[in-house]
C-alpha positions in Angstrom: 249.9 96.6 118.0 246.9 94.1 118.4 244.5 97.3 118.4 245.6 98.2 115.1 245.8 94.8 113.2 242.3 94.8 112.6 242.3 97.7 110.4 245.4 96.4 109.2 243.5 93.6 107.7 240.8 95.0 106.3 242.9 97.6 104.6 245.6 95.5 103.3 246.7 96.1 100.1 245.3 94.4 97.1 245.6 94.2 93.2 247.4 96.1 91.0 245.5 95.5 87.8 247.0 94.9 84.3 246.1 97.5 81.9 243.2 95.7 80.2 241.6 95.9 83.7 242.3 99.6 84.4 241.1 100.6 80.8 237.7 98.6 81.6 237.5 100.3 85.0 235.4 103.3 83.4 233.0 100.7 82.7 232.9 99.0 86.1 232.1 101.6 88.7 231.9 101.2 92.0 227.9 100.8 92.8 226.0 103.4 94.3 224.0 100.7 96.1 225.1 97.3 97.0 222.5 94.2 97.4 224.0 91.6 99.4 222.5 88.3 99.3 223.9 85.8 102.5 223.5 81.8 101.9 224.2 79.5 104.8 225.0 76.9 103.2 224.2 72.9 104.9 227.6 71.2 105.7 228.5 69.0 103.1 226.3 70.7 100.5 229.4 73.0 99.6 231.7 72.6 97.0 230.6 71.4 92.9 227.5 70.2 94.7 226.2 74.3 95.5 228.0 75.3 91.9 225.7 73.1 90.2 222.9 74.1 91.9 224.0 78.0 91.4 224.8 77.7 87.8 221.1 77.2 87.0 220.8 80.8 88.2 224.1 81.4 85.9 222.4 80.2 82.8 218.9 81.5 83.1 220.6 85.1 83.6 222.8 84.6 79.9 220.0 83.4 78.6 218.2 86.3 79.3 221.2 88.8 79.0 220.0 90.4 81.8 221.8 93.7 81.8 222.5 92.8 85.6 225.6 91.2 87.0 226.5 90.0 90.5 229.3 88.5 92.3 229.9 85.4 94.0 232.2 84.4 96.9 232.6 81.5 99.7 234.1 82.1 102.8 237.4 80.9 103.9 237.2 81.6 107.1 233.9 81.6 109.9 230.5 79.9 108.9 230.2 78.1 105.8 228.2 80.9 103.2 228.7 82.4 100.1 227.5 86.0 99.4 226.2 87.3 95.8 227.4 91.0 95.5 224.7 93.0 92.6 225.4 96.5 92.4 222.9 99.4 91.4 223.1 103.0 90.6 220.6 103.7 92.3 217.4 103.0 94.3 215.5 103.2 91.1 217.6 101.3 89.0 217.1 98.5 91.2 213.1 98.9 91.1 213.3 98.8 87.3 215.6 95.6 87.1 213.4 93.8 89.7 210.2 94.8 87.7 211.8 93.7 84.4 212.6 90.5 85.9 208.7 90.3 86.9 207.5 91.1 83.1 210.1 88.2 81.9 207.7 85.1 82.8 210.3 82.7 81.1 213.2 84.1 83.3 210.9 84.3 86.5 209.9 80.6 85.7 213.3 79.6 85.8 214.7 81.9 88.6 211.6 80.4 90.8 212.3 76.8 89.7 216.1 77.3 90.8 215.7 78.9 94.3 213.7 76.3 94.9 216.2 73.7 93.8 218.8 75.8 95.9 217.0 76.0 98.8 217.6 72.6 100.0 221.1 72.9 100.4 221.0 75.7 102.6 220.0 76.4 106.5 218.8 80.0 105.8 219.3 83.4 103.6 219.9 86.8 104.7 220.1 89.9 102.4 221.6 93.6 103.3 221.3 96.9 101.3 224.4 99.3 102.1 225.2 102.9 100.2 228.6 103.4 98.9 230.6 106.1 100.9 233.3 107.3 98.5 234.5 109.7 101.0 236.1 106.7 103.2 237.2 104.4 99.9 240.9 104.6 99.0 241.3 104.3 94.9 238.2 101.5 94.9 237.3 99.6 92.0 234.5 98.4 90.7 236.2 95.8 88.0 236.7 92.2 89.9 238.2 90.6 86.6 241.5 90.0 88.2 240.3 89.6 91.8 240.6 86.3 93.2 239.9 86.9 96.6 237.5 89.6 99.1 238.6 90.5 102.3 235.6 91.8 104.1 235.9 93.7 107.5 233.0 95.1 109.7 233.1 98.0 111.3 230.2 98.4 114.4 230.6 102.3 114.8 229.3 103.9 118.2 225.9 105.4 117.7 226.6 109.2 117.7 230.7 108.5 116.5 229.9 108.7 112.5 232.0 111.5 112.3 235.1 110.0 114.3 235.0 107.0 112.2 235.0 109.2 108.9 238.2 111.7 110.5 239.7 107.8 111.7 239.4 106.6 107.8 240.6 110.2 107.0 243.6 109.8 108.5 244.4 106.1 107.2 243.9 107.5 103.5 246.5 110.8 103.9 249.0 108.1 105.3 248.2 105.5 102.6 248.9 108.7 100.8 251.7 110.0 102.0 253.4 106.4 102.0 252.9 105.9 98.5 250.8 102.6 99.5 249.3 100.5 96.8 246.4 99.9 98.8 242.8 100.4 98.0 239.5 99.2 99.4 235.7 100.5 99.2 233.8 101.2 102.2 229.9 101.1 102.4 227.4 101.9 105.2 224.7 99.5 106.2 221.5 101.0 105.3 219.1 97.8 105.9 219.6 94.5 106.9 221.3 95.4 110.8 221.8 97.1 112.9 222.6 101.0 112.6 226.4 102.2 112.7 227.9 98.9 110.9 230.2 99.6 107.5 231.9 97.4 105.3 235.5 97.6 104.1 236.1 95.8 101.1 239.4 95.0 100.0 240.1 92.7 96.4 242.9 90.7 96.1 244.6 88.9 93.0 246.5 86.1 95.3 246.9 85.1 98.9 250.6 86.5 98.4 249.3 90.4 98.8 247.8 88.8 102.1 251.2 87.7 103.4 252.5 91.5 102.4 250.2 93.8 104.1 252.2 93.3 107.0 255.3 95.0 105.2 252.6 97.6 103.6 251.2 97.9 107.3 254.9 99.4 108.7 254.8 101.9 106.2 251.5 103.3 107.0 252.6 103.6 110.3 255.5 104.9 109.7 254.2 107.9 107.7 251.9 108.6 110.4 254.1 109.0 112.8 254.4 108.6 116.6 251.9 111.5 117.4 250.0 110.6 114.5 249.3 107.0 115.4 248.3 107.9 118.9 245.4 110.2 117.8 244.3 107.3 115.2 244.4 104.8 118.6 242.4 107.4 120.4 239.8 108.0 117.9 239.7 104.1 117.1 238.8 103.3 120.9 236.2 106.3 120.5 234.2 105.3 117.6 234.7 102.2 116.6 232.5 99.5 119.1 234.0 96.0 117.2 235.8 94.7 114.5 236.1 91.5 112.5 237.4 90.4 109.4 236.7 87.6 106.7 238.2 85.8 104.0 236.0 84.7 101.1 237.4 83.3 97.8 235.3 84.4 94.7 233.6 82.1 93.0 233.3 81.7 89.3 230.7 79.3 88.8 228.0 81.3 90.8 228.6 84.4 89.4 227.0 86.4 86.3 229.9 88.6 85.4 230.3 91.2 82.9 231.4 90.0 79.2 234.4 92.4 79.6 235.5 90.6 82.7 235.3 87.3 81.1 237.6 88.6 78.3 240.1 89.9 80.3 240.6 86.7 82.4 238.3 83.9 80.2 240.4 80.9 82.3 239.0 82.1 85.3 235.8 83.4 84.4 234.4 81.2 81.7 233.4 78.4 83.7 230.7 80.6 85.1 228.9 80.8 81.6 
């Protein structure tokens, strides 16, 4: 089955929120537009040493109750990096924020003085701009507050094979489906940044534990596909898909500007940011 771990992974099953975090989901949603800011961080410049550096960015944001929120997370597995999630609803909305950071000298001032602080503990930064494609997502959410760790898989799709990787992801959901899985996971397409034909899977979880049973969670996808079933996924999976690899990343409190709704529902987690 080592042709189908990979998607295994990247759709393993992840939280099951508490009801606080499902009522605040309406106010979450899943961003139209993902900005993905990449730091590779210097070896031994990781740890407290990159939160205290990031937390200048933390508190100049609060101070400035900026509107906009991002995400932080530090890989767990590959190259040393952390990634900063912000999400937009649109093209424009993103225009607007950046501008309104631009007419906010005091914020800018600070923002400037901390990259700049930053920037020596890192060997270089990359930044991606993907489009959310609900079509391929599975239940995703757009409220974190109980995630604790990001699974991240990449998907290099065959130029010309968009099609067969949306019918492949088709068939995954109607067995999720059908299997009564408790997955769920949010897929977006690279839009600049890469190369063309590359999507991200995005799957949260609340502990390592849901890792250790996607496994279990795995058989019963298969299971509900069936023999035949499973045969045309393999098929379509050698078609369309070129590579695929998957990360860990663990999220990272202290370098993100979260939501104040988050920070209620889990303030031992999330107040350390602020």
């Amino acid at each position: 089955m080592k042709m189908f771990r990979p998607i295994l992974l990247g759709l393993s099953f992840a939280v099951a929120c508490g009801s606080m975090a499902k009522a605040q989901q309406a106010a979450t949603p899943v961003p139209k537009i993902l900005q993905i800011t990449r730091e590779w961080v210097k070896a031994g410049k990781a740890g407290t040493v990159h939160d205290k550096s990031e937390s200048a960015f933390v508190k100049a944001m609060a101070e400035a109750k900026s509107p906009t929120h991002y995400t932080a997370m530090c890989s767990l597995s590959g190259k040393l990096r952390c990634l900063y999630f912000t999400g937009y609803a649109s093209y424009d909305a993103w225009q607007k924020d950046t501008e309104a950071v631009g007419k906010n000298k005091e914020l800018s001032s600070q923002l400037d003085a901390a990259l700049v602080a930053d920037g020596d503990l890192l060997d270089s930064v990359d930044q991606a701009v993907l489009t959310y494609e609900p079509d391929l997502s599975y239940h995703a959410k757009g409220d974190l507050s109980a995630a604790r760790f990001m699974e991240i898989t990449e998907f290099h799709v065959r130029l010309g094979h968009a099609k067969e990787f949306a019918d492949l992801s088709k068939m995954y959901i109607a067995a999720c489906e059908k299997s009564g899985s408790s997955a769920h996971w949010a897929i977006f397409r690279l839009d600049y940044g890469g190369p063309s034909g590359v999507y991200l899977l995005l799957s949260s979880d609340k502990s390592m534990a849901e890792i250790d049973s996607s496994d279990a969670e795995g058989k019963k996808i298969q299971a509900a596909m069936g023999e035949e079933g499973m045969k045309k996924f393999r098929d379509l999976e050698t078609s369309a898909v070129e590579s695929v690899s998957s990360q860990l990343f663990a999220i990272n409190p202290h370098q993100s500007y979260v939501p104040d709704e988050w920070i209620k529902a889990a303030p031992d987690f999330w107040s350390p940011a602020q």
